[in-house]
C-alpha positions in Angstrom: 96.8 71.2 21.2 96.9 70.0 25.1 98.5 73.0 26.4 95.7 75.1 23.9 93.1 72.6 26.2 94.9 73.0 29.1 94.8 76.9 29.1 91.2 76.8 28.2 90.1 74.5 31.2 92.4 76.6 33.4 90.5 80.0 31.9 87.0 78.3 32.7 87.9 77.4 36.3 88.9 80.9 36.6 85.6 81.9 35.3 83.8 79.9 37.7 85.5 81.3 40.7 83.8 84.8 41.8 86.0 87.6 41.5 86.0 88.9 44.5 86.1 85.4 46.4 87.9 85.6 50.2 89.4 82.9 51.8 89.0 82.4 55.9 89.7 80.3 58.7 87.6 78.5 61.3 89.1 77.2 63.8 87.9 74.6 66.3 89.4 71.7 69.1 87.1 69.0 68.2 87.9 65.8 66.7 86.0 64.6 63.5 82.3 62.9 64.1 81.6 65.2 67.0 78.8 67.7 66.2 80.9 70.6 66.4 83.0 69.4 63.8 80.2 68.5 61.5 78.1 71.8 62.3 81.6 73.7 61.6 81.6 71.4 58.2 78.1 72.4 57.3 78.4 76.0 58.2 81.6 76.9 56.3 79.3 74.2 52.6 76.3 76.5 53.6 78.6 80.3 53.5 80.1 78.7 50.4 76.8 78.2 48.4 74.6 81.0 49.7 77.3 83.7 48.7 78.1 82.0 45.6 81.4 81.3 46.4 82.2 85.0 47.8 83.3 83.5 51.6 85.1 80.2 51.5 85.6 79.5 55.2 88.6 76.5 55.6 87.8 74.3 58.8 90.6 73.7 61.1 89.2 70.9 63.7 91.4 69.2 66.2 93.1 72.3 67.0 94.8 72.6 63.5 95.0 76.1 63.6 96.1 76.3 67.4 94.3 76.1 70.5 90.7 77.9 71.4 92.8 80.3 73.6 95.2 81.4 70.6 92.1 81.7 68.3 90.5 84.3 70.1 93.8 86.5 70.3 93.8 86.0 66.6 90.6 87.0 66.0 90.6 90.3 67.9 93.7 90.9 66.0 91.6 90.4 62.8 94.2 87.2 61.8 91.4 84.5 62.0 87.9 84.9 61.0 85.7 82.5 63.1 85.7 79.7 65.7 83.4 77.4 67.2 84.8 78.2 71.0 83.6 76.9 74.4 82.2 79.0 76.6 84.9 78.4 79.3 87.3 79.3 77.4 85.8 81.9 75.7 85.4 83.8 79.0 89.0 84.5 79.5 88.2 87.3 76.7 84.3 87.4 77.3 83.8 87.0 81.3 80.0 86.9 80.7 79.7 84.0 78.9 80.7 81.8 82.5 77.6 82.6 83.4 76.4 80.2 81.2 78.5 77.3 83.3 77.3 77.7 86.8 77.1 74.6 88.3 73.7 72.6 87.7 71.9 76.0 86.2 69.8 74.1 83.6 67.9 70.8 84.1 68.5 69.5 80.6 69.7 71.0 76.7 67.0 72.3 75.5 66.6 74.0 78.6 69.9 75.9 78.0 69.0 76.8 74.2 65.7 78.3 75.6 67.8 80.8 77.7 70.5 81.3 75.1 68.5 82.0 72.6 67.0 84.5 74.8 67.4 88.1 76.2 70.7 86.7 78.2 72.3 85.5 75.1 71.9 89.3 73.6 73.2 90.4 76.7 76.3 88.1 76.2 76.8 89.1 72.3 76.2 92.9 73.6 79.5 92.1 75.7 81.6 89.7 73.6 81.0 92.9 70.6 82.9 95.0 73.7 85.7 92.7 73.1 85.5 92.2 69.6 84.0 89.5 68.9 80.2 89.0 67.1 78.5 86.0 68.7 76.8 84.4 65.3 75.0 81.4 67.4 75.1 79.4 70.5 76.0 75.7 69.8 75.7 73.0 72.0 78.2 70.9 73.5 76.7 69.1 76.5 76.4 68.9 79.7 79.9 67.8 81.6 80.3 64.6 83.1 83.4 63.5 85.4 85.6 60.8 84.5 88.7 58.8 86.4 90.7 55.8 86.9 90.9 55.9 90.7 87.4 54.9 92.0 83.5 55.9 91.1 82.8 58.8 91.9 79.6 59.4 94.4 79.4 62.4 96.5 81.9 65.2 96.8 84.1 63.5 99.1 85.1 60.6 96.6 86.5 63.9 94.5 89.1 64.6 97.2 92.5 64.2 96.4 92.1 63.6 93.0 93.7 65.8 90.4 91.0 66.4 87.5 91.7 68.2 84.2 89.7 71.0 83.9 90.1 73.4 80.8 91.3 77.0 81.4 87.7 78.3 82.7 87.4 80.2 86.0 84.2 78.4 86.9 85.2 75.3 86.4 88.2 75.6 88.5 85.5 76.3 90.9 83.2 74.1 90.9 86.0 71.4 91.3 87.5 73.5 94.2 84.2 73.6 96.0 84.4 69.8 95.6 87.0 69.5 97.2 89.1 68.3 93.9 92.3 69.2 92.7 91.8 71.0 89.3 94.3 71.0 86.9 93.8 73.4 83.7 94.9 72.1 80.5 94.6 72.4 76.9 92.1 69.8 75.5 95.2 68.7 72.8 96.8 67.7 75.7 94.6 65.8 77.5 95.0 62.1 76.2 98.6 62.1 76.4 98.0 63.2 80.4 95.5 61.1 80.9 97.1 58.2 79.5 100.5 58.6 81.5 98.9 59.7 85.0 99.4 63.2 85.0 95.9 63.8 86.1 93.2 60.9 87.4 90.5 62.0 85.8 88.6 65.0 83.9 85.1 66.4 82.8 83.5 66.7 79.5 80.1 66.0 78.1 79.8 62.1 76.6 80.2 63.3 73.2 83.9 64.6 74.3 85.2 61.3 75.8 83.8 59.8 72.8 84.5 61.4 69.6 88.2 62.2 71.2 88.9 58.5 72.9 89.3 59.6 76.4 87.8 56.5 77.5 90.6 54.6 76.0 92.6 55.7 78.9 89.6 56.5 81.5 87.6 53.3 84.0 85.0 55.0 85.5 82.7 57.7 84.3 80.3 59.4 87.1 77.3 61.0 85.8 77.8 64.5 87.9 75.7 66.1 85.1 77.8 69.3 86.9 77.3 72.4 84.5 76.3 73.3 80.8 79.0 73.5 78.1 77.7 75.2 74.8 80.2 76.4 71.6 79.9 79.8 71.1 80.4 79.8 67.5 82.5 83.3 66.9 83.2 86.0 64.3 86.5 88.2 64.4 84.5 91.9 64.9 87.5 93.4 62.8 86.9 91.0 59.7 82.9 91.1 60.3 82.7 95.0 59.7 84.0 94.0 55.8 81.3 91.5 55.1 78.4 93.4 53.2 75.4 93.7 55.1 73.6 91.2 52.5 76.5 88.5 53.3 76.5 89.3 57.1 72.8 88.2 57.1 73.7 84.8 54.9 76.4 84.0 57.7 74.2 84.3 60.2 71.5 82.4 59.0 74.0 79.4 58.0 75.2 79.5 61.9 71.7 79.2 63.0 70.9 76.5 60.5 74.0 74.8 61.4 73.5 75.5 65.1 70.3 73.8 64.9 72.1 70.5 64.2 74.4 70.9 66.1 72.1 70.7 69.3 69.9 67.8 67.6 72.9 65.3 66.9 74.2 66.3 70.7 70.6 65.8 72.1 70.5 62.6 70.4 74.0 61.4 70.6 73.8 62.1 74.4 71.1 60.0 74.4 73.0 56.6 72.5 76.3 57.2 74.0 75.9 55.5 77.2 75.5 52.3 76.0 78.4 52.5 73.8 81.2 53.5 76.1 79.9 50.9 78.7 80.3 48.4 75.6 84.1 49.7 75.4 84.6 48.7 79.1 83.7 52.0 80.6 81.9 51.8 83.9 79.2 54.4 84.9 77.5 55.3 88.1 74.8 57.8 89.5 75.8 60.3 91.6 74.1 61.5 95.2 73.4 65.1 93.1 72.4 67.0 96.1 75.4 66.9 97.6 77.5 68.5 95.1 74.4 70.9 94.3 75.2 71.8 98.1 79.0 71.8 97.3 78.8 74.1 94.6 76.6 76.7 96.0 79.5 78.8 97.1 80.2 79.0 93.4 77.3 81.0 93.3 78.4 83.3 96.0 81.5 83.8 94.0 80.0 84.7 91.0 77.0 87.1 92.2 80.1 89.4 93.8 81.6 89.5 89.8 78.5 89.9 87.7 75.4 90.2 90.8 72.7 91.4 88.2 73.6 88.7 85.3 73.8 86.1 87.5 70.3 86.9 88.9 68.8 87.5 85.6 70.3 83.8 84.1 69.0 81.9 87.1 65.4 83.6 86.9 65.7 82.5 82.6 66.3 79.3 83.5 64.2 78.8 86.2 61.5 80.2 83.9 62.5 78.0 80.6 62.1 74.8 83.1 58.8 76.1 84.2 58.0 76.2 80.8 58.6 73.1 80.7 56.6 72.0 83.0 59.9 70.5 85.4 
């Protein structure tokens, strides 16, 4: 009689499972509690439902399925379905999206989604589609903030000599050149571990980062450089995209908006709490004088015009039209 129940349960949980159900990855770097982990959560509960069980997506945070760098490769190969990426990194395949990172382009977040969500961020999926990738929403991930254990940081010259993890991203290599820094590119897995034996003095992530991943456990001063806009490009493999039916394409992308949406509100309000909780864990914060590394940085400006003149024209004017929307 059990093994008569047993094959009966096992023929009903069969039953319940569509037919043609497909398994995928997503694969993101952040550590659980950060909004990019819980948007990826919600996304992949929100594919699951609204198909009925036809896309299962498994989340693989904290780099579980490998680094942002490897995901991409994998998903132009057609390997790996979707991951919530940074932009920085992200332009290795998609040299765009840096755009999006200039220093001190937007005055605040939802200053940045206004531009995003805009005719620049077609323009960016119209080139990440060139590369095999379909852009299913912009996420936010702050803005970048500059952290050491040598000394507050100020103006530009309090940067020099210091060697600051940056991740793999062109621009911000850059910007911490024109600083007069010494940047250091690493993978985000492998920054507590430098941090926390001196390989580098310092690095730069939105709040949200240092939190969620404990790099203030091994960082004494965070400087409020506020230097350039970090959002999570939240990806589809073009390769595996083209199988989706149009009718399940449109459910995906309506979960990655919905999802997208809190995303930016937990890291809009987050941002806005976590000062006073990393200066209760012993961090100390200070202003910076911003003009001078707006001055500083301008040169990155110069830099990127020659690469992309007309994009880089067109993003500044967004912006400088979404703030005057503003009213800032």
């Amino acid at each position: 009689m059990k093994l008569a129940h047993i094959a009966v349960a096992v023929c009903l949980g069969l039953a319940a499972m569509p037919a043609t159900a497909q398994q995928f990855q997503l694969s993101h770097n952040a550590a659980p509690g950060n909004p990019k982990s819980d948007a990826s959560i919600m996304f992949a509960d929100l594919v699951k439902e609204r198909t009925e069980g036809r896309v299962m997506i498994d989340v693989g945070g904290s780099a579980q399925f490998g680094e942002d760098a490897e995901a991409l490769t994998n998903m132009r190969l057609g390997t790996m379905a979707f991951s919530a990426n940074s932009q920085g990194t992200s332009s290795a395949v998609v040299p765009e999206l840096a755009v999006l990172g200039l220093p001190f382009l937007f005055g605040n977040l939802p200053q940045a989604w206004e531009v995003m969500d805009g005719p620049i961020g077609d323009r960016l999926a119209e080139a990440a589609e060139a590369q095999g990738l379909v852009i299913l929403a912009f996420w936010d991930n702050g803005i970048r903030q500059t952290s050491n254990n040598v000394r507050p940081i100020k103006t530009p010259e309090d940067l020099a000599g210091l060697k600051i993890r940056t991740p793999p991203d062109p621009i911000t290599i850059d910007i911490f050149n024109a600083l007069g820094a010494n940047p250091l590119p690493l993978a985000f897995s492998e920054l507590y571990i430098a941090l926390q034996q001196g390989v580098v003095d310092g690095q730069e992530n939105p709040l949200i980062n240092i939190y969620s991943s404990k790099l203030y456990e091994v960082q004494k001063y965070i400087s409020l450089t506020g230097h350039k806009y970090e959002s999570t490009v939240l990806l589809a493999s073009k390769i595996i995209w083209d199988t989706f039916s149009p009718e399940d394409q449109e459910i995906i992308r309506a979960a990655a908006t919905e999802s997208g949406q809190y995303n930016r509100e937990r890291s809009l309000n987050d941002e806005k709490a976590l000062r006073a909780t990393l200066e209760e864990a012993g961090i100390i914060f200070n202003e910076v004088d911003s003009a001078t590394f707006q001055a500083a940085t301008k040169t990155v400006y110069d830099q990127w015009s020659e690469k992309f003149p007309g994009l880089v024209d067109d993003i500044v004017a967004a912006s400088a039209a979404a703030a005057a929307a503003q009213g800032k």
